[in-house]
Biopython code that builds the backbone (N, CA, C, O; Angstrom):
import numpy as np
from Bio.PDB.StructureBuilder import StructureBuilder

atoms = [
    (1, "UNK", "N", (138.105, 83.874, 272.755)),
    (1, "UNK", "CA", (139.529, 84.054, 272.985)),
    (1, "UNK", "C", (140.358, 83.330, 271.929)),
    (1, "UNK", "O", (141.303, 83.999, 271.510)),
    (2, "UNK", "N", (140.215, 82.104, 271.403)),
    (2, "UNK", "CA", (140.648, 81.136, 270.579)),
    (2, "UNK", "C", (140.670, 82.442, 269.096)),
    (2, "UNK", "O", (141.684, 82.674, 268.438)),
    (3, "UNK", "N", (139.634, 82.955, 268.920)),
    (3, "UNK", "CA", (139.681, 83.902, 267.746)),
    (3, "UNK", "C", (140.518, 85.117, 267.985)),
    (3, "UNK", "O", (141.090, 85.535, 266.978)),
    (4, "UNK", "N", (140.714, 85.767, 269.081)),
    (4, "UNK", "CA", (141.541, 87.275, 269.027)),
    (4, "UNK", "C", (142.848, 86.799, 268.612)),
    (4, "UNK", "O", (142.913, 87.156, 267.435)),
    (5, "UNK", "N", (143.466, 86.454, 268.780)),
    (5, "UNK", "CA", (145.036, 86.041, 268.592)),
    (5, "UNK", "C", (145.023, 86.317, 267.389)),
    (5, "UNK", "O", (145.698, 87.262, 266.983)),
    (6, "UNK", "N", (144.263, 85.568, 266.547)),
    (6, "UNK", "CA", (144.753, 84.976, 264.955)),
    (6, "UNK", "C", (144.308, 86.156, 264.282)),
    (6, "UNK", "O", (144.707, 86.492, 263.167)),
    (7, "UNK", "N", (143.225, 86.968, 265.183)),
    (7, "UNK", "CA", (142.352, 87.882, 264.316)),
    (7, "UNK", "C", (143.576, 89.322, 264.236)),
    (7, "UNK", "O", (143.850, 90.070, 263.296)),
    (8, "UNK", "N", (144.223, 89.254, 265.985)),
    (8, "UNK", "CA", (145.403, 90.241, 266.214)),
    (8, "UNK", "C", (146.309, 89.811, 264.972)),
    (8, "UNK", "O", (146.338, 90.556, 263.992)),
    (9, "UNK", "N", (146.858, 88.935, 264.982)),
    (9, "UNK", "CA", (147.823, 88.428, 263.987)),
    (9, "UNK", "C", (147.942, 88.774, 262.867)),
    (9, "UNK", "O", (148.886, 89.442, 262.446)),
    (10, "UNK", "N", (146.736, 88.258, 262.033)),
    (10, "UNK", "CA", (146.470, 88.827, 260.813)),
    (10, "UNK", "C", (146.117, 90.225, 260.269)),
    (10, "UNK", "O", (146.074, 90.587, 259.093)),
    (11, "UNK", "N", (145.935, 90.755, 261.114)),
    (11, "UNK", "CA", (145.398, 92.581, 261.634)),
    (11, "UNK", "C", (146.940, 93.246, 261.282)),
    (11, "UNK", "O", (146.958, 94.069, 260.367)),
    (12, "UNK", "N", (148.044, 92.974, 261.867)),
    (12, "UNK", "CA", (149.127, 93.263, 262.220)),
    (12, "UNK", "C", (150.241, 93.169, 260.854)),
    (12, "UNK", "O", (151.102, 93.931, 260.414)),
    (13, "UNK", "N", (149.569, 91.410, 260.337)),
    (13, "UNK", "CA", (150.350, 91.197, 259.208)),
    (13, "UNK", "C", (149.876, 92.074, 257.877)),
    (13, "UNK", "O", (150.513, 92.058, 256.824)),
    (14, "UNK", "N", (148.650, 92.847, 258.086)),
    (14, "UNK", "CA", (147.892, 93.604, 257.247)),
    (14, "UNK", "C", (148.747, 94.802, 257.179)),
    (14, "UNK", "O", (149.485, 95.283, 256.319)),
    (15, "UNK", "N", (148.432, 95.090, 258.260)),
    (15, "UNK", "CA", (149.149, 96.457, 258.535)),
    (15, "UNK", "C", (151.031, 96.829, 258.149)),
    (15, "UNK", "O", (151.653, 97.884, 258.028)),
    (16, "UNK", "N", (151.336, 95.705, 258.080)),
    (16, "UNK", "CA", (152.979, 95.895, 258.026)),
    (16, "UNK", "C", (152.980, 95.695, 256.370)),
    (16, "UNK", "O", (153.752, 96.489, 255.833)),
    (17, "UNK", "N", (152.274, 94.794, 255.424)),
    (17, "UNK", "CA", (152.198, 94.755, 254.602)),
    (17, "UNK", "C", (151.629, 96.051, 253.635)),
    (17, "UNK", "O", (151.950, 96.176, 252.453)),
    (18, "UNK", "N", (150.905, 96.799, 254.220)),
    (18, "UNK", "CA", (150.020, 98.061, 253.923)),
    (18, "UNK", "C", (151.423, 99.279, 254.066)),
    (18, "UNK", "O", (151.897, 99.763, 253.038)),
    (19, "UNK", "N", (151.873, 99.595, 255.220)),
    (19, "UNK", "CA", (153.005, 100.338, 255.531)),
    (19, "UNK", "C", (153.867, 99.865, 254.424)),
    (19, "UNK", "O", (153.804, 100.583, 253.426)),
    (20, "UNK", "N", (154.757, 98.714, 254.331)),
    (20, "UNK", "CA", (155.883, 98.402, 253.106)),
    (20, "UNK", "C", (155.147, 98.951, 251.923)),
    (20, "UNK", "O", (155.779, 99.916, 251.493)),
    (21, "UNK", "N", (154.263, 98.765, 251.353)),
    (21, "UNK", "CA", (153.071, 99.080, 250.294)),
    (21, "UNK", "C", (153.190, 100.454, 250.135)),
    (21, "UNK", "O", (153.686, 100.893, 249.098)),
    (22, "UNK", "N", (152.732, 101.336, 251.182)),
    (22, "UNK", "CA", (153.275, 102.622, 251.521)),
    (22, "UNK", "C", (154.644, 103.494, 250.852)),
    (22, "UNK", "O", (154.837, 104.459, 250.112)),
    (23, "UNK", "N", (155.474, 102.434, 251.662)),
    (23, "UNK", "CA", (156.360, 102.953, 251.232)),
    (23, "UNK", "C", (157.241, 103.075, 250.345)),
    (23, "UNK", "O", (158.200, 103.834, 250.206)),
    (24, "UNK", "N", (156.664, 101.951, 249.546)),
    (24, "UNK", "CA", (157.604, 101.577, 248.338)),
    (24, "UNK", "C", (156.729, 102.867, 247.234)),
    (24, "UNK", "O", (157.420, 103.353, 246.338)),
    (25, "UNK", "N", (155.541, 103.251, 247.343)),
    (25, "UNK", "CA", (154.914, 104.113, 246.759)),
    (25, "UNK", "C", (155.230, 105.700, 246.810)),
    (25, "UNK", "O", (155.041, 106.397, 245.813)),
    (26, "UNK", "N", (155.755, 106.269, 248.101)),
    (26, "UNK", "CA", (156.336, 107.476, 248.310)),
    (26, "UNK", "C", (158.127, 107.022, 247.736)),
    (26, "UNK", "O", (158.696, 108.041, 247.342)),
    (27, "UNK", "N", (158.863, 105.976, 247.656)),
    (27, "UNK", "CA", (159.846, 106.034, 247.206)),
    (27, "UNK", "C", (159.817, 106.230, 245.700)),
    (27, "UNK", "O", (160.534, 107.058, 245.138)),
    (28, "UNK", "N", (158.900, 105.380, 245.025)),
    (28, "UNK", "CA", (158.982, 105.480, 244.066)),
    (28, "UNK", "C", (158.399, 106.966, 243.020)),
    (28, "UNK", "O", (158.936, 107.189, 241.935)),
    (29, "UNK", "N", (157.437, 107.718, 243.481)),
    (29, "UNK", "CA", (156.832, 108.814, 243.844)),
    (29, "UNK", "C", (158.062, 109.867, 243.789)),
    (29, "UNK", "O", (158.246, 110.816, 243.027)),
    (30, "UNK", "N", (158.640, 109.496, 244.587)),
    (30, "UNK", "CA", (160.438, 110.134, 245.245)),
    (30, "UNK", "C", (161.166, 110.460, 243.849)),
    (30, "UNK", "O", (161.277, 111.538, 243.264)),
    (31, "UNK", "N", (161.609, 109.222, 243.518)),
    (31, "UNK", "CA", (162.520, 109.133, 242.319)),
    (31, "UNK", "C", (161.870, 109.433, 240.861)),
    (31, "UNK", "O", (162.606, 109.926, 240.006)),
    (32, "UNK", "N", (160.303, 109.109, 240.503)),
    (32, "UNK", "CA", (159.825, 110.148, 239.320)),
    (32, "UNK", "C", (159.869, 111.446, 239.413)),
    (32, "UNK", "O", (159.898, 112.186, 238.431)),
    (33, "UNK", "N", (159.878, 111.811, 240.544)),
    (33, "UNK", "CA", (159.454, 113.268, 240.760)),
    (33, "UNK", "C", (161.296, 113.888, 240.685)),
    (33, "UNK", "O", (161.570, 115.088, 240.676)),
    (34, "UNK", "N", (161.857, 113.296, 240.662)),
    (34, "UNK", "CA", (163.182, 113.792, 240.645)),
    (34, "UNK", "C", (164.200, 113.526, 239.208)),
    (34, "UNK", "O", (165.304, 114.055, 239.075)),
    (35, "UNK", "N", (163.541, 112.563, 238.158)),
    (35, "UNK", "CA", (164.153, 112.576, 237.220)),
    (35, "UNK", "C", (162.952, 112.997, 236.102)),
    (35, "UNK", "O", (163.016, 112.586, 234.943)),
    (36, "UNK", "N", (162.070, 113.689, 236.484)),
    (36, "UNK", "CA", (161.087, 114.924, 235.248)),
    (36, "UNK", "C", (160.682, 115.871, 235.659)),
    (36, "UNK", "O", (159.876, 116.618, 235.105)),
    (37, "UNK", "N", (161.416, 116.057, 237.210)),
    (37, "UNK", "CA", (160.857, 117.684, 237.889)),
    (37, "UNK", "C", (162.572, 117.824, 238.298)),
    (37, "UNK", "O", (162.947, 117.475, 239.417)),
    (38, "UNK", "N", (163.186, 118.168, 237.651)),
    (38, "UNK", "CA", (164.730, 119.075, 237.767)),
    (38, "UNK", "C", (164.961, 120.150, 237.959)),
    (38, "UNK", "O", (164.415, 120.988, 237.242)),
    (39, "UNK", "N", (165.843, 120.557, 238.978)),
    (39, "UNK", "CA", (165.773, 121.737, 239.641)),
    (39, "UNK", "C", (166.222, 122.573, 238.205)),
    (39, "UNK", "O", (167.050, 122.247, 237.354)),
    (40, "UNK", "N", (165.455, 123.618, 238.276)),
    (40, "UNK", "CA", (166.129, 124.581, 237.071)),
    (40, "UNK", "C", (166.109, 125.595, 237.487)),
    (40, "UNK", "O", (165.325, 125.717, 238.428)),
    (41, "UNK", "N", (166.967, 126.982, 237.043)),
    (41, "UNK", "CA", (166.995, 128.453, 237.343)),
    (41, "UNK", "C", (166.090, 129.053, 236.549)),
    (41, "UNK", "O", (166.264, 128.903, 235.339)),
    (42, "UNK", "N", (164.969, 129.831, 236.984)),
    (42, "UNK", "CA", (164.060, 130.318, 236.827)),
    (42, "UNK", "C", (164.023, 131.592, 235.270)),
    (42, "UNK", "O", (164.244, 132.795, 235.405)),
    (43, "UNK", "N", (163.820, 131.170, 234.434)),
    (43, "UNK", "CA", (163.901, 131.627, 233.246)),
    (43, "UNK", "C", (163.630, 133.591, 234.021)),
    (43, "UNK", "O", (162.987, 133.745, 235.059)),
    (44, "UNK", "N", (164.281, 134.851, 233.221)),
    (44, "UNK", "CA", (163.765, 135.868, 233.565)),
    (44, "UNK", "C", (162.292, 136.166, 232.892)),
    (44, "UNK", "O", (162.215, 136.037, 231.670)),
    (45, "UNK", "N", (161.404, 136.464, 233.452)),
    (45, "UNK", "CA", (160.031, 136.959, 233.097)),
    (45, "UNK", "C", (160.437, 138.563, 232.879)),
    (45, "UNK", "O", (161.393, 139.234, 233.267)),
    (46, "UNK", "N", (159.159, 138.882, 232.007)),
    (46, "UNK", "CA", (158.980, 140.305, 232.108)),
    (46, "UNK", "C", (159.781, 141.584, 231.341)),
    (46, "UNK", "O", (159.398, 142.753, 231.296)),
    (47, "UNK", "N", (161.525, 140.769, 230.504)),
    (47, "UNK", "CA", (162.053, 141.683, 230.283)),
    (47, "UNK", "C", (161.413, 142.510, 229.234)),
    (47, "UNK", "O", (161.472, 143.739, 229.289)),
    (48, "UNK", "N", (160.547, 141.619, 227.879)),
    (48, "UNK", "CA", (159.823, 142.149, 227.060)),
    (48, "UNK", "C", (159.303, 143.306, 227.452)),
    (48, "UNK", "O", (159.472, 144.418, 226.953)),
    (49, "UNK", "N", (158.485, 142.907, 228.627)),
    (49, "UNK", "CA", (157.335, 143.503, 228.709)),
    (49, "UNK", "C", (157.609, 144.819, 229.073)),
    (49, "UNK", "O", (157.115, 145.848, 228.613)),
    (50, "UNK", "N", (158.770, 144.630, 230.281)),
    (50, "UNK", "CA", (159.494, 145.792, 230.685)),
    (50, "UNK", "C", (159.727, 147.350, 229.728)),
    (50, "UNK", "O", (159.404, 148.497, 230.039)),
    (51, "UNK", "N", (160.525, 146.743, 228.274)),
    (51, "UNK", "CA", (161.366, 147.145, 227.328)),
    (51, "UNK", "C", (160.209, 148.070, 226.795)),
    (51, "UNK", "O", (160.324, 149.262, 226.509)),
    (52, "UNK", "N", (159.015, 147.260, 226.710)),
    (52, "UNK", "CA", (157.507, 147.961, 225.876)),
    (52, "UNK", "C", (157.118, 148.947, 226.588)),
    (52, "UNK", "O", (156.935, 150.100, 226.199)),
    (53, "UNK", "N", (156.923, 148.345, 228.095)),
    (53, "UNK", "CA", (156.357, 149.529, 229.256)),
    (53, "UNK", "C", (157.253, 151.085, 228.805)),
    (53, "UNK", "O", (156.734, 152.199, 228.736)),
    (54, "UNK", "N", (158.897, 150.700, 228.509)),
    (54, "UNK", "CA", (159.089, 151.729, 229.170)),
    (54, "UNK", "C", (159.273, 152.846, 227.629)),
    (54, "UNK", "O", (159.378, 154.068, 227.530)),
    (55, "UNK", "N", (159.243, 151.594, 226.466)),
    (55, "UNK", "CA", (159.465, 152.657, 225.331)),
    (55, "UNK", "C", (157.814, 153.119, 224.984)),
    (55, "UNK", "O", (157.849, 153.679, 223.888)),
    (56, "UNK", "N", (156.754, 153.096, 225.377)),
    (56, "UNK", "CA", (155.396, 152.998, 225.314)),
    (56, "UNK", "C", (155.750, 154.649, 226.174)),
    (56, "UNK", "O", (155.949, 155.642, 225.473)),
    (57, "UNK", "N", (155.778, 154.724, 227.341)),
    (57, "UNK", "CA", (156.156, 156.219, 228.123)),
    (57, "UNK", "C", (156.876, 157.268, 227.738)),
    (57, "UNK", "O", (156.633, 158.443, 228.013)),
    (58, "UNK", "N", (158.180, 156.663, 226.806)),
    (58, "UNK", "CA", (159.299, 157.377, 226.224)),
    (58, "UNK", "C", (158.171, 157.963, 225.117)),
    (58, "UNK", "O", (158.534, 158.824, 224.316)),
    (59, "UNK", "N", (157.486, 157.714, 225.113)),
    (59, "UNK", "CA", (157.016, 157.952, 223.191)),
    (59, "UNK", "C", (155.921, 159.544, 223.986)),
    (59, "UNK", "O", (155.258, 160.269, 223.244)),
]
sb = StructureBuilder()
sb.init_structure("model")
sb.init_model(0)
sb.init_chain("A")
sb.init_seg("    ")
for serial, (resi, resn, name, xyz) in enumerate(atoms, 1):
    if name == "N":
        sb.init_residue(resn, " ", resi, " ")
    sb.init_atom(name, np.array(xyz, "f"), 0.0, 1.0, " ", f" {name:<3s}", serial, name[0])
structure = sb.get_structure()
């Protein structure tokens, strides 16, 4: 009994230290991912290809 307490204790202080640890890792995770992944509008694909398809048929 003299041992559970301290063993709870330190178990607990693990764990809260592990969680902050946590979370400072998804924050930081957070904020790289948001200043080299920038929302951008999606370039058009395909018009080339389109232009070829359709003068390739015309011919």
């Amino acid at each position: 009994d003299a041992l559970v307490g301290p063993a709870g204790d330190a178990f607990l202080h693990a764990m809260h230290v592990t969680a902050l640890c946590g979370a400072g890792v998804a924050v930081l995770g957070a904020v790289v991912t948001a200043l080299f992944l920038p929302g951008r509008i999606p370039a058009a694909r395909g018009d080339a290809h389109d232009e070829e398809l359709v003068s390739t048929t015309d011919k």
